[in-house]
MARBA-3410 file (N, C-alpha, C, O; in Angstrom, 1 decimal):
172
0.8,-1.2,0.0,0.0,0.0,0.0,0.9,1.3,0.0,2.0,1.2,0.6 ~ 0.5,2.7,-0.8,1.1,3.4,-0.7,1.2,4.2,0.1,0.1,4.5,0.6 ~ 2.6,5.0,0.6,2.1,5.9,2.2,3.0,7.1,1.0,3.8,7.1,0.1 ~ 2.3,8.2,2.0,3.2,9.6,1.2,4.8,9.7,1.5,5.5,9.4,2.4 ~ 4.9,10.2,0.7,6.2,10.6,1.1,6.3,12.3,1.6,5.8,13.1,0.9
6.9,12.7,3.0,6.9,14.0,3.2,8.4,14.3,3.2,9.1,13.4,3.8 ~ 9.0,15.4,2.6,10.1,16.2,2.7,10.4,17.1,3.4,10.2,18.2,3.0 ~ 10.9,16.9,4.7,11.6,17.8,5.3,13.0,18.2,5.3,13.9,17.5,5.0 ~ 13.2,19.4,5.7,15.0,20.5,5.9,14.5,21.3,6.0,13.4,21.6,5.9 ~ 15.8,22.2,6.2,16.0,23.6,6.0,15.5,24.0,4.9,15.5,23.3,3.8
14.7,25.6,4.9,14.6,26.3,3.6,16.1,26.1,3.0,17.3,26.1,3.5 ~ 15.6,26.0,1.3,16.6,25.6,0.2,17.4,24.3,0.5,18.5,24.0,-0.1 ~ 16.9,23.5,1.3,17.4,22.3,1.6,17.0,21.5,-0.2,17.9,20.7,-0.7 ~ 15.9,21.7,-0.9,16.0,21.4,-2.1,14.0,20.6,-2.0,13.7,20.2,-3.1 ~ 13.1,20.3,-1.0,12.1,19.9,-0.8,10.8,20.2,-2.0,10.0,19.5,-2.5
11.1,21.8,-2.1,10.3,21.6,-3.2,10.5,21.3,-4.5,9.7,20.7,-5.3 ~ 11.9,21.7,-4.9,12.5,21.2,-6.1,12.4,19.8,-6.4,11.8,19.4,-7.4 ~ 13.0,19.0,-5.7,13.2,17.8,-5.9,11.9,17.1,-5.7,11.5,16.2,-6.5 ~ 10.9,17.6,-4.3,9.4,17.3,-4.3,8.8,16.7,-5.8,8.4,15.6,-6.1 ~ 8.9,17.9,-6.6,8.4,18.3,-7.8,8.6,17.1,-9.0,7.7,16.6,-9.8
10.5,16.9,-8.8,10.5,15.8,-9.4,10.3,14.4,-9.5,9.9,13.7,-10.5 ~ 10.8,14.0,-8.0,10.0,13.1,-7.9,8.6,12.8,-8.0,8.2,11.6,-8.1 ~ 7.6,13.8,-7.9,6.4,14.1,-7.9,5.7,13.0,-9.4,4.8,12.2,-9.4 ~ 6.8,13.8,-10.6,6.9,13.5,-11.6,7.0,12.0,-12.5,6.4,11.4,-13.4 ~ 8.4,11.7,-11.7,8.7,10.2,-11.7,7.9,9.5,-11.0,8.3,8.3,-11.1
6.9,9.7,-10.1,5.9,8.4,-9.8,4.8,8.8,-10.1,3.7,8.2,-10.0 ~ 5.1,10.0,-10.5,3.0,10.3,-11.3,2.2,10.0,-10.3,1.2,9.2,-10.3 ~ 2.8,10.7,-9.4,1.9,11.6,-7.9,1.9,12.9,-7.8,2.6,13.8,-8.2 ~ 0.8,12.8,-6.9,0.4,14.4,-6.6,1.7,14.8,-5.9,2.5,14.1,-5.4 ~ 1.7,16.3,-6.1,2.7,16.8,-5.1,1.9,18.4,-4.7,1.2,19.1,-5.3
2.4,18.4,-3.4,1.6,19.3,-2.4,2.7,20.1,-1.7,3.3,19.6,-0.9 ~ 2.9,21.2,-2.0,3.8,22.4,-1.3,3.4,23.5,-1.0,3.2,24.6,-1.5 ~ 3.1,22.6,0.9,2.4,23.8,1.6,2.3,24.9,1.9,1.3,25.3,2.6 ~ 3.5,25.8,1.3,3.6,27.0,1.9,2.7,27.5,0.4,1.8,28.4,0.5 ~ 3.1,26.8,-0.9,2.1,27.4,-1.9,0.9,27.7,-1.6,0.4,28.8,-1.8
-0.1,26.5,-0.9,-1.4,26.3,-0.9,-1.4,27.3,0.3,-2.1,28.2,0.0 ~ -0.9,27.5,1.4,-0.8,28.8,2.3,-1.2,29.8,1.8,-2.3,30.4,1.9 ~ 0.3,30.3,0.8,-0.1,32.0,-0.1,-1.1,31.4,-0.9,-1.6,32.5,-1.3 ~ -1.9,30.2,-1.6,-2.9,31.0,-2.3,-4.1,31.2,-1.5,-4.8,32.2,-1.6 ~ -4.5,30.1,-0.4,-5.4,30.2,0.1,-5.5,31.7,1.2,-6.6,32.1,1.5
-4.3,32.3,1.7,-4.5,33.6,2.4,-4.2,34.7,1.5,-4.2,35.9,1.9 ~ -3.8,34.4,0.2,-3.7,35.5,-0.6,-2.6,36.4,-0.1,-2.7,37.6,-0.2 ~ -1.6,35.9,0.3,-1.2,36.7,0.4,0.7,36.1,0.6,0.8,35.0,1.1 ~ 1.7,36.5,0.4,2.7,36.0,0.4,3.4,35.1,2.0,2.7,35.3,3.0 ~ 4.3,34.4,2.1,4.4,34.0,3.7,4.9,34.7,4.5,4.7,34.5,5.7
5.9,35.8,4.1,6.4,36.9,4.9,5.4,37.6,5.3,5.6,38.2,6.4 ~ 4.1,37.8,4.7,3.3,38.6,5.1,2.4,38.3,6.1,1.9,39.1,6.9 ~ 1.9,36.8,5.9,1.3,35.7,6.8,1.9,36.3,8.3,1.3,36.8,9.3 ~ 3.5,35.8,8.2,4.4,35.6,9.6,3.9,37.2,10.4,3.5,37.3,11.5 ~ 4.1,38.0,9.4,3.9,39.7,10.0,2.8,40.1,9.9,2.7,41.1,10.6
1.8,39.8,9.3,0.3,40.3,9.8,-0.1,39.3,11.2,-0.3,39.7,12.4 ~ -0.1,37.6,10.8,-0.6,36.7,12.0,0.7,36.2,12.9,0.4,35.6,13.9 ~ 1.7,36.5,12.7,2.7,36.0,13.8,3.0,34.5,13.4,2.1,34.0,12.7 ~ 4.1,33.7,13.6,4.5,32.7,13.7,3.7,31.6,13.9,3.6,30.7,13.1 ~ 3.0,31.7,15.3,2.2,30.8,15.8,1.0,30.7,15.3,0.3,29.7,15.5
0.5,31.9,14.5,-1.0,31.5,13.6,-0.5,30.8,12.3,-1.0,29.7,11.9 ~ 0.6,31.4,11.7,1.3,30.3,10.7,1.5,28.9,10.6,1.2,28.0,9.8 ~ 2.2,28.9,12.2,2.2,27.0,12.0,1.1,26.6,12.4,1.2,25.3,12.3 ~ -0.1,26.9,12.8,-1.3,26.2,12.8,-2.1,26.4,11.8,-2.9,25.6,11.6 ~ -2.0,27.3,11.0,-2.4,27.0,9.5,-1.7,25.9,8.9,-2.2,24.8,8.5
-0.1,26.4,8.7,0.1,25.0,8.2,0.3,23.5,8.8,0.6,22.6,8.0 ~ 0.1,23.2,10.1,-0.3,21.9,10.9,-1.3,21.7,9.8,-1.2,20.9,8.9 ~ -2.8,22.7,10.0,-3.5,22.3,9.7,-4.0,21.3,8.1,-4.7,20.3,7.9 ~ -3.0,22.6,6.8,-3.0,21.8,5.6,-2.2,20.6,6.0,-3.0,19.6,6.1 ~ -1.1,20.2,6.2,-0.2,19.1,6.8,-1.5,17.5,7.0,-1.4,16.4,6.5
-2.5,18.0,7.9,-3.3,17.2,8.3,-4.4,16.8,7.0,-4.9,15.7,7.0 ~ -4.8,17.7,6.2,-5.2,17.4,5.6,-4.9,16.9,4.5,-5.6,16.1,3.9 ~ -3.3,17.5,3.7,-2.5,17.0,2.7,-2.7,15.3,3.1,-3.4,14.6,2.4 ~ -2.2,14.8,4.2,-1.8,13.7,5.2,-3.4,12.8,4.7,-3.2,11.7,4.1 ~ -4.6,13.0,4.8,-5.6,13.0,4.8,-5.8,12.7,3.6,-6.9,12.2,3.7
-5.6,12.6,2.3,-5.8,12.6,1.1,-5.2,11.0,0.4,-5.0,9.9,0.8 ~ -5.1,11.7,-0.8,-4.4,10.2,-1.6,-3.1,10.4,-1.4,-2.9,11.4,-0.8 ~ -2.0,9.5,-1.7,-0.6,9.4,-0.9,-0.2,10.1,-2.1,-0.5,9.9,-3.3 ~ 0.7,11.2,-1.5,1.2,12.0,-2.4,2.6,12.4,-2.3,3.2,12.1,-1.2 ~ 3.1,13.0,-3.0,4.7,14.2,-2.3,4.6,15.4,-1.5,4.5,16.3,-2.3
4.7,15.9,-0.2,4.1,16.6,0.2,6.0,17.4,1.1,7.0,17.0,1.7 ~ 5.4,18.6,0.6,6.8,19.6,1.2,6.1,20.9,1.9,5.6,21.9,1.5 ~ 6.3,20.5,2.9,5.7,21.4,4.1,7.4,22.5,4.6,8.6,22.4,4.7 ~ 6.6,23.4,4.8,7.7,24.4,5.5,9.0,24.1,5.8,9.0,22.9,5.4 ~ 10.6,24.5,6.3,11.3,24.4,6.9,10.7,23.9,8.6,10.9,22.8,9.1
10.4,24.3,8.8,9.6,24.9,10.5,9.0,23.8,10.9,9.3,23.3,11.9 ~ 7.8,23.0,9.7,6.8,22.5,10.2,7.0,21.1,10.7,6.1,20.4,11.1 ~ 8.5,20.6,10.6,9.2,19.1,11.4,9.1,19.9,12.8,8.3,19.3,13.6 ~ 9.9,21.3,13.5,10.4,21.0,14.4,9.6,21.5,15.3,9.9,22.1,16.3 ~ 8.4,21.4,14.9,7.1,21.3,15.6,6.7,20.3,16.6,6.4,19.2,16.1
6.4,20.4,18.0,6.6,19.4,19.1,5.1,18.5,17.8,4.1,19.1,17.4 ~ 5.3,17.0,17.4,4.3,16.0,18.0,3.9,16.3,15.8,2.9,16.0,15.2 ~ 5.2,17.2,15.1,4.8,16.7,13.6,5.2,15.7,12.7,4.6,15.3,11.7 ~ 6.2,15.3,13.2,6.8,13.9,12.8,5.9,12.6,13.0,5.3,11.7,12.4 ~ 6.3,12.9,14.6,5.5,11.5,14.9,4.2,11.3,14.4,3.8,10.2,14.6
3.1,12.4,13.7,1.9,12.4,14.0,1.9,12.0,12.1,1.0,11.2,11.7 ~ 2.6,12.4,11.5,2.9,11.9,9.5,3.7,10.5,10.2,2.9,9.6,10.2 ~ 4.5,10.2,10.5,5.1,8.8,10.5,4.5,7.3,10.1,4.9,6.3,9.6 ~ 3.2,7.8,10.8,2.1,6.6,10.4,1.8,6.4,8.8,1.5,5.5,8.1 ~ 1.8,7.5,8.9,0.7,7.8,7.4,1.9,7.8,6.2,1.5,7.7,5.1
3.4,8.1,6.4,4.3,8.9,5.3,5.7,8.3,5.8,6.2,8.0,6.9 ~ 6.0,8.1,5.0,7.7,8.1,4.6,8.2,9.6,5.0,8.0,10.5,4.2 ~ 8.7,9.7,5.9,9.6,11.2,6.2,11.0,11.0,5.9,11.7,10.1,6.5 ~ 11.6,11.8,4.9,12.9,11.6,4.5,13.5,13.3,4.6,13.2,14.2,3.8 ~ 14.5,13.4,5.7,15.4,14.8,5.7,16.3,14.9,4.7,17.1,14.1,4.4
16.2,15.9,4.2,16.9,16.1,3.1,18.1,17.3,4.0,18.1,18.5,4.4 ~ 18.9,16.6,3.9,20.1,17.4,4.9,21.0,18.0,3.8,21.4,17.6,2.7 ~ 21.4,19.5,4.8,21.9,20.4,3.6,22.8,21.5,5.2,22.4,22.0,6.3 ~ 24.1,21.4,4.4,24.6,22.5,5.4,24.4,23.7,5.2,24.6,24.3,4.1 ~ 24.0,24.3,6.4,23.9,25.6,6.5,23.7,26.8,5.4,22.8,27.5,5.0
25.5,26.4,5.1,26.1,27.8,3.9,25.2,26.8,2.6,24.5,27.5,1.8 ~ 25.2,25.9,2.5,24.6,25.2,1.0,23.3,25.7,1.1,22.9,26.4,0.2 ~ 22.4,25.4,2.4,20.9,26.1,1.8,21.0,27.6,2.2,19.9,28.0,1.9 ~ 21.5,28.2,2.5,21.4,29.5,2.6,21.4,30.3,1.2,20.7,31.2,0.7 ~ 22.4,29.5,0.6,22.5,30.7,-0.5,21.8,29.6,-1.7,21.6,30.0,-2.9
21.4,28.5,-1.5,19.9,27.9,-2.3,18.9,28.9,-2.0,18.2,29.3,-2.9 ~ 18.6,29.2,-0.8,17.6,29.7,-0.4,17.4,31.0,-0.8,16.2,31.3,-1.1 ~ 18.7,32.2,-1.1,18.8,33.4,-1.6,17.8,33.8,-2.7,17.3,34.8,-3.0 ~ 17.9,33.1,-3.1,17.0,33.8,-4.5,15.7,34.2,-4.2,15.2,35.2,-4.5 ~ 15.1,33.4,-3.6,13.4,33.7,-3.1,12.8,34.9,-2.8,11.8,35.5,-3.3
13.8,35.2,-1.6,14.1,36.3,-0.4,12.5,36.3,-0.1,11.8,37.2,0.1 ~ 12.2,35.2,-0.1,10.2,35.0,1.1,10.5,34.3,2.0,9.5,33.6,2.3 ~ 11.3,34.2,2.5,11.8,33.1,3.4,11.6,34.2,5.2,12.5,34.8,5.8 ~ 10.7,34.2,5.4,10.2,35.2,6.6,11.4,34.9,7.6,12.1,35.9,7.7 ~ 11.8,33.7,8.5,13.0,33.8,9.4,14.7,33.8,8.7,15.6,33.3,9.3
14.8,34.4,7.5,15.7,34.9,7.0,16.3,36.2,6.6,17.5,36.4,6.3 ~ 15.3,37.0,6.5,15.0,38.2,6.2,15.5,39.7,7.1,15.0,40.1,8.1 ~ 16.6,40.4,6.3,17.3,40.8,7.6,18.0,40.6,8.3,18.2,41.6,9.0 ~ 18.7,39.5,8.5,19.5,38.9,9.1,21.1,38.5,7.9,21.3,38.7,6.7 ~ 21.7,38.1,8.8,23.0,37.6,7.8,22.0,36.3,7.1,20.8,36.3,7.5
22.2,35.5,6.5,21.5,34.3,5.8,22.3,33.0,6.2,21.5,32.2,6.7 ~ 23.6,32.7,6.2,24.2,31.7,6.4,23.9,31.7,8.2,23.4,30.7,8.7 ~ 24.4,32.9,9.1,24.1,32.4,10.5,23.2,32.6,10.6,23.3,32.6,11.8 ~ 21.9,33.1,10.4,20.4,32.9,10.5,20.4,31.0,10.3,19.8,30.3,11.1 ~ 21.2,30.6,9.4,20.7,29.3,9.0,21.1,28.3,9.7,20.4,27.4,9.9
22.5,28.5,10.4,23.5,27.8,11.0,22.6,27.9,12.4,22.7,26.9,13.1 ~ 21.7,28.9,13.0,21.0,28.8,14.1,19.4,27.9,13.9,19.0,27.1,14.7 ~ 18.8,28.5,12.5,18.1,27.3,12.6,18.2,25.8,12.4,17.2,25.1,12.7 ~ 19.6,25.3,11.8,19.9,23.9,11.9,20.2,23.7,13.2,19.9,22.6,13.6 ~ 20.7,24.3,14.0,20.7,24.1,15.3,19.5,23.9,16.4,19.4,23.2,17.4
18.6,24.8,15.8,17.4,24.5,16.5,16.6,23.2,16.3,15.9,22.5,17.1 ~ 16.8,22.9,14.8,15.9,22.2,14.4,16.5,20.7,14.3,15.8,19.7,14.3 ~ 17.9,20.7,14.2,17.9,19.5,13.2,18.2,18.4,14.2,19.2,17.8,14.0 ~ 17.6,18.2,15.2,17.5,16.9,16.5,15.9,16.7,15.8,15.7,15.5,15.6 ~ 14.9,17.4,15.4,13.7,17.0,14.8,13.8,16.7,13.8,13.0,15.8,13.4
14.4,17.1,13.2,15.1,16.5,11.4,15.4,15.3,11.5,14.9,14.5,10.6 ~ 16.2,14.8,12.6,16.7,13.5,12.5,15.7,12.6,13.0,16.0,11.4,13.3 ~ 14.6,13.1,13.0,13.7,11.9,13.4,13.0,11.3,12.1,12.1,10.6,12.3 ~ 13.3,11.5,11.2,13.0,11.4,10.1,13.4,9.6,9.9,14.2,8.9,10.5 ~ 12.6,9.3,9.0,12.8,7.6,8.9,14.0,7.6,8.1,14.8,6.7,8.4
14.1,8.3,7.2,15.3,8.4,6.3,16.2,9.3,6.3,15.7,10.2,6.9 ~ 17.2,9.7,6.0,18.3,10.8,5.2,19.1,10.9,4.0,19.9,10.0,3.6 ~ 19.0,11.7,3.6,19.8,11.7,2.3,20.5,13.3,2.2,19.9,14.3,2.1 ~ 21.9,13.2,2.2,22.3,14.5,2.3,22.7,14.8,0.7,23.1,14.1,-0.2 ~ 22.3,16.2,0.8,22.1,17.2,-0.6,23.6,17.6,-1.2,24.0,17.4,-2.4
24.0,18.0,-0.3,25.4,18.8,-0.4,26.0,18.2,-2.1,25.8,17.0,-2.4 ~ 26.6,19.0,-2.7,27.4,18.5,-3.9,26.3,17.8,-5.0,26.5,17.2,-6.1 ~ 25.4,17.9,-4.6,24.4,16.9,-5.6,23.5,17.7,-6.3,23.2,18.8,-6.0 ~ 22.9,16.8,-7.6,22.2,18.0,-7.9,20.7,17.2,-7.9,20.4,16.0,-7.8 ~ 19.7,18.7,-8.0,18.4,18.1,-7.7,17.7,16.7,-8.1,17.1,15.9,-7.3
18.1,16.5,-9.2,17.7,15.2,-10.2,18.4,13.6,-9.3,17.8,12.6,-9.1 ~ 19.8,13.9,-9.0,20.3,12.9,-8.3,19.8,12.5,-6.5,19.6,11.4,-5.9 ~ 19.8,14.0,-6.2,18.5,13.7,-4.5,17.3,13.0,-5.2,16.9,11.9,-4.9 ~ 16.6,13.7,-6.4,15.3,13.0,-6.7,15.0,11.0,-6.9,14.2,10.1,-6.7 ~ 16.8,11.3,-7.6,16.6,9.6,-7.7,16.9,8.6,-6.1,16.8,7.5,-5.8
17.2,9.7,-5.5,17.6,8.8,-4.2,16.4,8.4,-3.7,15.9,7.3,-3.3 ~ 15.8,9.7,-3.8,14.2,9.8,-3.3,13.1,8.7,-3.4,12.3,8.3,-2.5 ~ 13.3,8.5,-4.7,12.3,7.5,-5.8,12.6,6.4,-5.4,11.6,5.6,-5.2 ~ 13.9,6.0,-5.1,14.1,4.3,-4.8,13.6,4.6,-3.5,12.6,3.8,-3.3 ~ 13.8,5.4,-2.2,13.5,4.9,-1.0,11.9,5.0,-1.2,11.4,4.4,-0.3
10.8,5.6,-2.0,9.6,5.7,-2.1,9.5,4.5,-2.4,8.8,4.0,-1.5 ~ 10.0,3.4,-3.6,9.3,2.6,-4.1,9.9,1.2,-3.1,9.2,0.2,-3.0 ~ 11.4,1.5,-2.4,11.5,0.3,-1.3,10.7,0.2,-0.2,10.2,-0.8,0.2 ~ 10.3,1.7,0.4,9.7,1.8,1.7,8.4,2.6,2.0,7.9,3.0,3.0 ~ 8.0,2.9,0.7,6.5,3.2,0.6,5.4,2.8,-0.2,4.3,3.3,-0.2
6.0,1.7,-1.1,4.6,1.2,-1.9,4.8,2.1,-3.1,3.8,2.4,-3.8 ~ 5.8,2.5,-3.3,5.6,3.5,-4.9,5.9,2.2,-5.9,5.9,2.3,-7.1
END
């Protein structure tokens, strides 16, 4: 039976990109939450974080999470944020293949540069903005059933890592 696959890292860790492709190569849905966010509030995520604050953000996106989770087994790339969330791992683990897509600091920082929507980047230096959220976060990263680190690789070759652990350990 198939279970989703969810992508967690760091922003520019590569989740939606590669989401996408693999999305592709199993001719599954793919779901990237912060998209379905800005369309459904209309409004960009920097603006979400600074009009509603942090904490109305991550319970919007818990909430798509639950329902992405809720659907047919798909690719689903939720926030940087939304792993190191007390109780979001464990609660997709049942339902999804969680695979961290591990990426150092300086690597997604300046992946991440181009967007400049990246609301806890903004303003700050980018690389130690990043180097503090791997620190915060990546003990919940590692709870992930899988890992595959990014570094030196390019999107297509994470994608193919992706696809075999989908089709070993999820029914793809």
């Amino acid at each position: 039976m198939k279970r989703h696959v969810v992508l967690i890292g760091l922003p520019g860790a590569g989740k939606t990109t590669v989401g996408q492709l693999v999305a592709e190569r199993l001719q599954a849905g793919f779901v990237d939450v912060d998209t379905v966010l800005v369309r459904r509030e209309g409004r960009p995520v920097t603006m979400i974080f600074a009009e509603k604050g942090e904490g109305a953000f991550r319970e919007l996106e818990r909430k798509e999470m639950e329902s992405a989770l809720a659907n047919q087994p798909a690719i689903i790339a939720p926030g940087g944020g939304w792993a190191a969330q007390p109780g979001a791992i464990e609660g997709a683990k049942p339902r999804a293949l969680v695979i961290y897509l591990r990426a150092r600091a300086d690597t997604a920082a300046q992946r991440a540069e181009p967007q400049g929507t990246r609301p806890l980047l903004i303003g700050e230096d980018p690389v130690e903005r990043m180097r503090q959220l791997l620190k915060e976060r990546e003990a919940a990263y590692l709870q992930a059933h899988e890992k595959i680190d990014t570094d030196r690789k390019t999107a297509p070759e994470v994608a193919a890592e992706v696809v075999r652990l989908a089709q070993s350990a999820a029914g793809w």
